[in-house]
N, C-alpha and C positions, 0 to 999 in steps of 0.2 A: 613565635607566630601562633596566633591561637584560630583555632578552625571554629568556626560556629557552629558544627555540629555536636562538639564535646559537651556542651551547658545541656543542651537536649539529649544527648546518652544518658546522661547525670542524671537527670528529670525523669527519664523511663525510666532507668536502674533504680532509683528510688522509689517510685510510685510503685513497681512491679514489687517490694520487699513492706510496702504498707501493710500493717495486718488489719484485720476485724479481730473483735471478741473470738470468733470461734480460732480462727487463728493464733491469737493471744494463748488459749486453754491450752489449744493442741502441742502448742512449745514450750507450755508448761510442764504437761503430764510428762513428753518427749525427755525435757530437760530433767524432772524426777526421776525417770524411769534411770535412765543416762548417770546420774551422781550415784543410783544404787547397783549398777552395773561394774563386773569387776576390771579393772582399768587394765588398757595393754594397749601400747602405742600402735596407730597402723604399720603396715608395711608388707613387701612381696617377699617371697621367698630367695628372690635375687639379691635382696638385701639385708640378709639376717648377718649379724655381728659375728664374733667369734665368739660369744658368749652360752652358747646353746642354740638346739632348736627352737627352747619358747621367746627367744630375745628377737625384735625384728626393727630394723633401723626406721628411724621416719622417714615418711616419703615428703620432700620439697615438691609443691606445689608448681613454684615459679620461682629461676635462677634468680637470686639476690642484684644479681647485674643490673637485670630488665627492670627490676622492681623500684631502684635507685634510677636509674633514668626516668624509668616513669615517673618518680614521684619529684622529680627534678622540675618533668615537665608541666605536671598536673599536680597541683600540690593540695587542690583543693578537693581532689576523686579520694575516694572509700578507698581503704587498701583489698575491699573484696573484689573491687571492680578492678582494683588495678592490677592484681593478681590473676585475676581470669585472661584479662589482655595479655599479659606478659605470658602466660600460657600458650596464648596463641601462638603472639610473636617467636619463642625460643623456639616451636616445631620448625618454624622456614629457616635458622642462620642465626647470624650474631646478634648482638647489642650494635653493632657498627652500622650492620646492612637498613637495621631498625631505625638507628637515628635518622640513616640517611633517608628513608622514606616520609619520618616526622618535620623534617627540616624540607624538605619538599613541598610539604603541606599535608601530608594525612598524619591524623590523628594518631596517638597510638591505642585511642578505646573504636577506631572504627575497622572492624575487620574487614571491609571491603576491599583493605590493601593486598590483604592475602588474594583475591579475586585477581586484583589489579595484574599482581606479580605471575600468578599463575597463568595469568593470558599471555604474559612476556612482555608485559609492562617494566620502567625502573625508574625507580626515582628521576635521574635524570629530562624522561620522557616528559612527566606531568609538566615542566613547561614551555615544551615545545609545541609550537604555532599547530591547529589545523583548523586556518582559515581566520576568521576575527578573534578566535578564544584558543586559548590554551587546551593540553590532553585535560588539566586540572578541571579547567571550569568546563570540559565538554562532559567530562566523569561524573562533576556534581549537578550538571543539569539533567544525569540521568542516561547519557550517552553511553553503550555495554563498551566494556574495554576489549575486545577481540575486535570491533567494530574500529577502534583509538588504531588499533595494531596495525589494522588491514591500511587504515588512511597515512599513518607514519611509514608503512613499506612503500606506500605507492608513491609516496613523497618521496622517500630514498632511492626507488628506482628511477626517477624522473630526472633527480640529480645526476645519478649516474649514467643513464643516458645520454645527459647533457653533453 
C-alpha cells in the first residue's frame, strides 16, 4: 500500500540535504579536518568491550530489523532517511506493532504515527467508520487524533448502551 505522503517526505528530505557552494566548502574543510583527526570509534561508556578503557563498542543507530522492513517497504528512501524513521519506530515496540501500523496505512517515514498511538490510537482503529470516512482519512484531512479517540469512545459507549 503506498501512502502519498512518502514521495513528498522523499522531496523535503532531499531538498533540506541540497547544498550551495558555501555548504559544499564547509564539508570540505569538515571532511579534511576529520581524515586528519585521530580515529576512535563512537560509543558510551556502557558499552566499552572488554578490551580496556580506550576501546568502546559502536553504537547502532537503528535495529537491523526495522531497517530490513523498511527497506522492504520503501526501497526507493535514502538509507539516512530510513534510519532516522526506524529510530523513531524502535523507541515505541517491535518490528511487529510497526508493520501493523504500515499495513494500516501509515507510512513508516511519517511520524505522526507515534502521535497517533500516543493519543491511544492502533492500527486497527485507522479504519473504523466516524461518520462518511474512516479514523484514516479523518487523520489525513487533518482531524487531531485525541479528537478520532473521544468520537471512537462515544461510539463504543452508544453500542453498549444499546
Amino acid at each position: 500500500m503506498r501512502d502519498p505522503g512518502v514521495d513528498a517526505v522523499i522531496r523535503q528530505w532531499a531538498a533540506e540535504r541540497e547544498q550551495n557552494a558555501e555548504d559544499r566548502e564547509v564539508h570540505r574543510i569538515a571532511s579534511t579536518w576529520l581524515a586528519e583527526a585521530p580515529r576512535s570509534a563512537p560509543g558510551i561508556p556502557g558499552q566499552r568491550r572488554e578490551s580496556g578503557p580506550q576501546r568502546w563498542a559502536p553504537v547502532d543507530v537503528a535495529d537491523p530489523g526495522y531497517l530490513e522492513a523498511m527497506r522492504q517497504r520503501l526501497p526507493e528512501a535514502p538509507l539516512e532517511l530510513l534510519t532516522a524513521a526506524a529510530g523513531w519506530w524502535q523507541m515505541i515496540g517491535d518490528v511487529e506493532e510497526a508493520k501493523a501500523w504500515w499495513d494500516a496505512g501509515i507510512s513508516p517515514l511519517d511520524q505522526r504515527a507515534l502521535d497517533y498511538r500516543a493519543a491511544g490510537l492502533t492500527p486497527a482503529d485507522l479504519g473504523r467508520r466516524l461518520g462518511p470516512l474512516t479514523v484514516l482519512e479523518h487523520l489525513r484531512r487533518g482531524s487531531a487524533p485525541a479528537w478520532c479517540v473521544a468520537r471512537l469512545a462515544r461510539q463504543q459507549q452508544r453500542r453498549d448502551a444499546s
